[in-house]
N, C-alpha and C positions, 0 to 999 in steps of 0.2 A: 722735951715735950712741946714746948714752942715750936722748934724747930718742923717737927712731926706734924701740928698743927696749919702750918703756915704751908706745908708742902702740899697735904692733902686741900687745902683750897685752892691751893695752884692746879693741881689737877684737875678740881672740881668744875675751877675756872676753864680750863684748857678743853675739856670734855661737852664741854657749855659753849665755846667757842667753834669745835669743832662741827657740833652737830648743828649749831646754827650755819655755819659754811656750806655742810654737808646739804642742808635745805633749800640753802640760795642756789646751790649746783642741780637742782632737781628743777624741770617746768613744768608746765602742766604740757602732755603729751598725750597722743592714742598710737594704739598700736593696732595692726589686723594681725592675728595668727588661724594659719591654714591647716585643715586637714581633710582628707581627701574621706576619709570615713564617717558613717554617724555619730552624734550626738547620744550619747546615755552609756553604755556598756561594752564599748568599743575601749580596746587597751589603752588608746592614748587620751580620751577624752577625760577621765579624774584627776592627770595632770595635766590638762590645759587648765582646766576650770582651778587649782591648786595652784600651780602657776599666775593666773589673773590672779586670785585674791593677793599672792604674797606679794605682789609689786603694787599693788594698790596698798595693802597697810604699810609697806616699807617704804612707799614715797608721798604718806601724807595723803593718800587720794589724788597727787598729780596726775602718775600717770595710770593709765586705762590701758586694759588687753582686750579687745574684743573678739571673741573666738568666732572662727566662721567654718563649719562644716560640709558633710557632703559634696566637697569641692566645690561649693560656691565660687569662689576665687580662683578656678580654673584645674584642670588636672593636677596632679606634682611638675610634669614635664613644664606647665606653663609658668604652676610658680617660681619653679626654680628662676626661670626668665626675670620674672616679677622681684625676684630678691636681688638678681644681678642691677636691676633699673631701679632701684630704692621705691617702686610701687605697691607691694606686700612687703613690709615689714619682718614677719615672722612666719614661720613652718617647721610642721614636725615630721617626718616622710622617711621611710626604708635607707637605712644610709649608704643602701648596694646600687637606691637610684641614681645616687650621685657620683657615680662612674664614668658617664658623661663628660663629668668639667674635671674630674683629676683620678686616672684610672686604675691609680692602687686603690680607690675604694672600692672595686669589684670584689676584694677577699672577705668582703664581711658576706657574701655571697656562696660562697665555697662550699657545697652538701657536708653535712657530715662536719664544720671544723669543730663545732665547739661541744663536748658531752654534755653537757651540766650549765646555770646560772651562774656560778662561781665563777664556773672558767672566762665565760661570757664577759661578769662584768670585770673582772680581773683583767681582763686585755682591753677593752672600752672606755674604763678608767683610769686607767696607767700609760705610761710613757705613750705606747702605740698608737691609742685611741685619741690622743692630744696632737700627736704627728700625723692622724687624716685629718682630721677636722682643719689643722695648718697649712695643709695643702688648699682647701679650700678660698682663703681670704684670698689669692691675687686673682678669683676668679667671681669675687664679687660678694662673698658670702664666709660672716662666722658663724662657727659652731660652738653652740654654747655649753650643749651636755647630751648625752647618750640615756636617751629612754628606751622601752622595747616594745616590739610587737608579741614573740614571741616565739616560738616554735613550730613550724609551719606543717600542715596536711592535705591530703587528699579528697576532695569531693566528686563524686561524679553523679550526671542522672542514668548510669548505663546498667553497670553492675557493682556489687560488692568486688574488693579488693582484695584477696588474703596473699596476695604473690605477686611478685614484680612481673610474670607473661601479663596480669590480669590489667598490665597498664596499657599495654601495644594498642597501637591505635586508638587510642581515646584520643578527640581535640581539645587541648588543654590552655585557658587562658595561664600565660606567664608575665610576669610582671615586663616592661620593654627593655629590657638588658639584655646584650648577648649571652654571659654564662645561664640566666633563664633559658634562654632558645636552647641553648648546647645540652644542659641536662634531660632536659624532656626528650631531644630528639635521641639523644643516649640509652633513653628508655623505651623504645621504640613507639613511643606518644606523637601526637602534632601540635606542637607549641602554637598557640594565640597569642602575639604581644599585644597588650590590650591595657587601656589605661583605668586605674580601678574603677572611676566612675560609670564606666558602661561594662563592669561586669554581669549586674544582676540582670539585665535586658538582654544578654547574650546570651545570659543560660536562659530566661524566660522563652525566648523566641528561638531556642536549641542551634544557636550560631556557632556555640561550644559547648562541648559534653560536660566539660567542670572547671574547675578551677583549685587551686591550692594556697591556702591562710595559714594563722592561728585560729583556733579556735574560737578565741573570742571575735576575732573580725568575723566567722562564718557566723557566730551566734548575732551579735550587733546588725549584721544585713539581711537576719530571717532566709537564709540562704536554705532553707529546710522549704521552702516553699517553693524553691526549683531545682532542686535536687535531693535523693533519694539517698547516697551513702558516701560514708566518711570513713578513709583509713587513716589509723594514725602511724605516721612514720617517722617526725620528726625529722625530715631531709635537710632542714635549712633551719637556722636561727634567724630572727631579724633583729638588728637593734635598730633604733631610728634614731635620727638627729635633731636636735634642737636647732633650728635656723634661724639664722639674723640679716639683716640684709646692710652689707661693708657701706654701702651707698649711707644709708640712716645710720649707721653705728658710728661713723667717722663725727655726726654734726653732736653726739650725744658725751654730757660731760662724763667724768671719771664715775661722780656717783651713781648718774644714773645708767650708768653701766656695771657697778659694782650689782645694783638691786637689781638685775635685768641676770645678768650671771650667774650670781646668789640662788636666787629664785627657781632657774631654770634644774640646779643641781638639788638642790633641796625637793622641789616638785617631783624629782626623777626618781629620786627615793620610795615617794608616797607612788608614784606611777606603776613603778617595776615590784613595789610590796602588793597592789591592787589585783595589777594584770594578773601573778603567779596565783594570788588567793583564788580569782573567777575562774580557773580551767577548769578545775573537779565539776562547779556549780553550772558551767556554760555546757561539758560534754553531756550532763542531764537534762539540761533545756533543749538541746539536738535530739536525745533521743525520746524525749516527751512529743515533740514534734513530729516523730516519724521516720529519723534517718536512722539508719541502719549501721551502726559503730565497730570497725572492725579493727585488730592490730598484727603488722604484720609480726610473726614470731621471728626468732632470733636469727635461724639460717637464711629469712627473704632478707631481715635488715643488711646479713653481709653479703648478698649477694649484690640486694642494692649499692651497695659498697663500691661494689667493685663494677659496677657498671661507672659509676661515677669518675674514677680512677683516672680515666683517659680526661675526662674536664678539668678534672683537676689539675692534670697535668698541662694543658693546652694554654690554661687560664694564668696557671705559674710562670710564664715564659710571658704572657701579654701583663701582667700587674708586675714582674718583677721577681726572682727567687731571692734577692736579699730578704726581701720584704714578707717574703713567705716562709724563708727559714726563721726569722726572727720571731714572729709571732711563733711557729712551731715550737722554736727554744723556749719563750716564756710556760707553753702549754707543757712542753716536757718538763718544767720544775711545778709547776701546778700538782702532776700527774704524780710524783712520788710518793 
């Protein structure tokens, strides 16, 4: 009993010492975290804002998130620069952008790889999804955890959509990646690469006929206010990345990297529970608004399919077919 006694205050002790240590390893810090979209009902903003709070109660109120929106802090293209030079701290951005600094992350890009949320996070948060994000640090930047954008579609201000002829010739803002350029032009579309922040001006001033989101992003930019109809096709999933910038993460102790990491995955949870809940509520605020909601039925999805087929293939040969049979193989045991 003694014995028993004497232990649990050892412990008591030890758990007392620990988290005093743990305190001293924490400073008072700020942080800037970027995102190229609005504030409010945009997929990734309820995990910024969930995110900031949890690293503030878990470090005492040392350290501070300050979220900065509407690309304040410059395009993705610029931050990313900005997280290589330890000048933005933090961002959350398409993890197909970042193809750029190490270009196996173009397959999270891929039309068509993922069916389902499951599948999504099952390869995002397993082995494969910890082997991009690692490719990143010798290029200046960790990843901290995979949040989502979502499911992406079609807007145009020209016509409704119900069939893949009905995309030919539209000019189409795509995100600035090459497999973007390659699928539109596969569709006999004309790709815009255009950096998200000067999308809505583009459609405003009809530079280009539309553009392709999630839903929620189309809903978050009032994009019903320049343009007329939305197919849903679901071509692309996006996940997005948690960024850190190697530069600031190298001077930061163990703990307040523990709460910086922690935080980021936990947040991603509440992020990607959000996002899924808003589609149903977001595709009704689109057509309260006046767009036009259309879906293509099953034989446009395969035919879209298979116009893809050749990018696919093009794209497998430039990121690697290791890299693309392996994620395949997890998706074929998912799929049983």
């Amino acid at each position: 009993m003694k014995y028993m006694l004497l232990k649990a205050v050892a412990l008591g002790v030890a758990a007392i010492t620990m988290a005093t240590a743990s305190a001293q390893d924490i400073k008072e810090r700020a942080f800037k975290f970027h995102l190229a979209g609005p504030e409010g009902n945009h997929p990734a903003s309820p995990g910024m804002k969930k995110f900031a709070d949890l690293v503030s109660q878990r470090s005492g109120g040392k350290m501070k998130v300050n979220l900065f929106f509407n690309s304040a802090l410059g395009t993705d293209q610029a931050v990313v620069s900005s997280l290589k030079g330890g000048t933005v701290e933090m961002a959350v951005m398409n993890t197909g952008i970042l193809a750029s600094e190490a270009k196996e992350l173009a397959i999270f890009d891929f039309p068509f790889l993922f069916a389902n949320e499951k599948e999504s996070d099952a390869i995002v948060d397993g082995p494969i999804g910890k082997k991009m994000h690692a490719l990143l640090e010798p290029k200046g930047i960790v990843g901290l955890a995979y949040w989502e954008l979502g499911y992406r579609q079609m807007t145009n201000s020209k016509r409704a959509l119900n069939k893949v002829e009905d995309i030919e010739g539209l000019k189409l803002r795509v995100i600035p990646n090459p497999i973007n350029v390659a699928w539109v032009k596969a569709l006999g579309a004309n790709p815009t690469p255009m950096p998200f922040a000067e999308v809505y001006a583009g459609l405003e001033q009809k530079a280009i006929d539309g553009q392709e989101n999630p839903i929620g992003v189309i809903a978050a930019n009032k994009f019903w206010e320049v343009q007329k109809f939305v197919a849903i096709t679901n071509h692309q999933y996006n996940p997005q990345s948690v960024l850190f910038s190697k530069k600031v993460w190298d001077t930061l102790s163990g703990a307040e990297r523990k709460v910086l990491a922690d935080a980021a995955v936990e947040a991603g949870a509440v992020q990607r529970s959000e996002s899924r809940a808003q589609v149903a509520t977001n595709l009704e605020l689109l057509k309260k608004n006046g767009m036009t909601v259309t879906s293509f039925p099953p034989a446009e999805v395969s035919k879209l399919r298979e116009k893809m087929k050749p990018v696919i293939a093009q794209f497998t040969a430039s990121v690697g077919e290791p890299l693309v049979n392996e994620v395949n193989a997890e998706l074929a045991k998912l799929r049983k």
